[in-house]
C-alpha positions in Angstrom: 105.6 64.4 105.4 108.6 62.4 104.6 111.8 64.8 104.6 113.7 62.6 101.8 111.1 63.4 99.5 112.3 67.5 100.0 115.6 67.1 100.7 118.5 66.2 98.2 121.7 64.6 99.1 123.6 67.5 97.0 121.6 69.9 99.5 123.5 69.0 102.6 126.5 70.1 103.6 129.2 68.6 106.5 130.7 70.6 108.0 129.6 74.1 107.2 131.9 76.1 106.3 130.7 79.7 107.5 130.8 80.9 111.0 127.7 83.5 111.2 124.0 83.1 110.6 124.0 84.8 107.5 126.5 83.5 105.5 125.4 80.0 106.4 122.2 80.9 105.0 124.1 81.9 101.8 125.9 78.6 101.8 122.6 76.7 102.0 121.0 78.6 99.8 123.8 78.0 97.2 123.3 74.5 97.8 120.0 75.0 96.7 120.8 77.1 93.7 123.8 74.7 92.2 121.0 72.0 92.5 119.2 73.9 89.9 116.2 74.1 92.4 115.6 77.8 92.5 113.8 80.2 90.0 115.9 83.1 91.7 118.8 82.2 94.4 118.8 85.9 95.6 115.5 86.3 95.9 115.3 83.0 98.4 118.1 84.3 100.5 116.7 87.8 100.8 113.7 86.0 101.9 114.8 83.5 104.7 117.0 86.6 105.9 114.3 88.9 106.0 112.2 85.9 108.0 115.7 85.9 110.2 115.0 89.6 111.1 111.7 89.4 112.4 112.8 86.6 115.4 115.9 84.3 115.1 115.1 80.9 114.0 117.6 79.4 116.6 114.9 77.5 118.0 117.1 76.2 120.9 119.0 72.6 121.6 121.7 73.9 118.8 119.1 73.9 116.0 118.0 76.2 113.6 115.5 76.0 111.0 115.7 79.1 108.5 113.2 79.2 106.2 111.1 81.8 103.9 108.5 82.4 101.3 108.6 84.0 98.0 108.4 83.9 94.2 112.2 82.3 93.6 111.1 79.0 94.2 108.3 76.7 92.7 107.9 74.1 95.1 109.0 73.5 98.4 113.3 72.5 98.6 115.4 72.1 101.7 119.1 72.1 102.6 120.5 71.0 105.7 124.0 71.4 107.2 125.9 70.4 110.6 128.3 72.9 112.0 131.1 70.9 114.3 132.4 74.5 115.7 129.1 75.9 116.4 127.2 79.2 115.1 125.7 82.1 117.2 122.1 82.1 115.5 121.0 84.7 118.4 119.1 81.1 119.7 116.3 81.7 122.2 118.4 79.2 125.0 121.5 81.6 124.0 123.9 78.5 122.9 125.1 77.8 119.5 123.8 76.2 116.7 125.0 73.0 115.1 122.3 71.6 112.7 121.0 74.3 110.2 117.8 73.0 108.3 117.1 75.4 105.5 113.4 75.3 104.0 111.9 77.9 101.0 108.7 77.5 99.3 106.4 79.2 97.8 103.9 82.0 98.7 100.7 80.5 98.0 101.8 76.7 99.5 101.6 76.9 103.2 100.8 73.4 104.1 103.9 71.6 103.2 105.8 74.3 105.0 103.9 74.0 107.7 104.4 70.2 107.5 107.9 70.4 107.0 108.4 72.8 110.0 106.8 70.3 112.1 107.7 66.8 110.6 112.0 68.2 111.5 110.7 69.6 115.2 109.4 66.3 115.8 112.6 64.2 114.7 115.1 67.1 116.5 112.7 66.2 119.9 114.8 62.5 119.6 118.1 63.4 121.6 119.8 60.4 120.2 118.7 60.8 116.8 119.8 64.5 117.0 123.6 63.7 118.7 123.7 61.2 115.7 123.2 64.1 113.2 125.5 66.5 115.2 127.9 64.2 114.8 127.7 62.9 110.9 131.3 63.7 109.8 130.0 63.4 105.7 127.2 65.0 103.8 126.4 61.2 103.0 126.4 60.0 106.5 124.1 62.9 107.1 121.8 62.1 104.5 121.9 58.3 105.4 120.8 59.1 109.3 117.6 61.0 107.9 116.6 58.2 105.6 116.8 55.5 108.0 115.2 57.6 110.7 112.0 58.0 108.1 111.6 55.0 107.2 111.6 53.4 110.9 
């Protein structure tokens, strides 16, 4: 999976402006939404926050990947954000989170989920790669990093 082919540049955000896990969900969710990529915005954030609930996506090294399933999307869509400050995302290594990648697809499409879950774990296990994104001061910088990273 190539994450260009999810991921819009008008779905990423530098910085972030919100300072908690949930309203940076709402921000990238409402990324989504003025994108026109959502059958129901609401619906997608009630989803990734219920998701939330069940074990913080914080998956460690200032990362989190939020993501959920449900009926207010048609295909799988992705937003992505870098927060300079830093946002307690309950983590499991207890630090704050500065790259929040947002993912939402549909109930019945688990394999590019799945894929997509996988393909940003893999590129967030380069330290250099991941500084670089930690540090992109503009949404297009941002965007520009994760191109030429896929196409290396």
């Amino acid at each position: 999976m190539v994450l260009t082919q999810i991921l819009e540049p008008t779905c990423v955000k530098v910085p972030l402006e919100s300072t908690n896990k949930e309203s940076v969900i709402k921000e990238l969710v409402d990324l989504l939404g003025d994108a026109n990529l959502l059958a129901n915005k609401e619906q997608v954030f009630q989803a990734v926050i219920t998701r939330e609930s069940t074990k913080s996506t914080g998956i460690g090294f200032g990362i989190a990947i939020p993501h959920g399933k449900c009926t207010g999307v048609k295909e799988l869509v992705m937003a992505m954000g870098i927060s300079h400050k830093g946002i307690d995302f309950q983590s499991i290594d207890g630090k704050p989170v500065h790259i929040v990648v947002l993912l939402a697809s549909p109930v019945d499409r688990t394999g590019p989920h799945i894929q997509a879950l996988a393909r940003i774990s893999r590129l967030m296990l380069d330290e250099d790669f991941k500084n670089k994104l930690q540090a992109a001061q503009s949404a297009e910088e941002l965007y520009k990093l994760i191109s030429e990273k896929e196409t290396e």
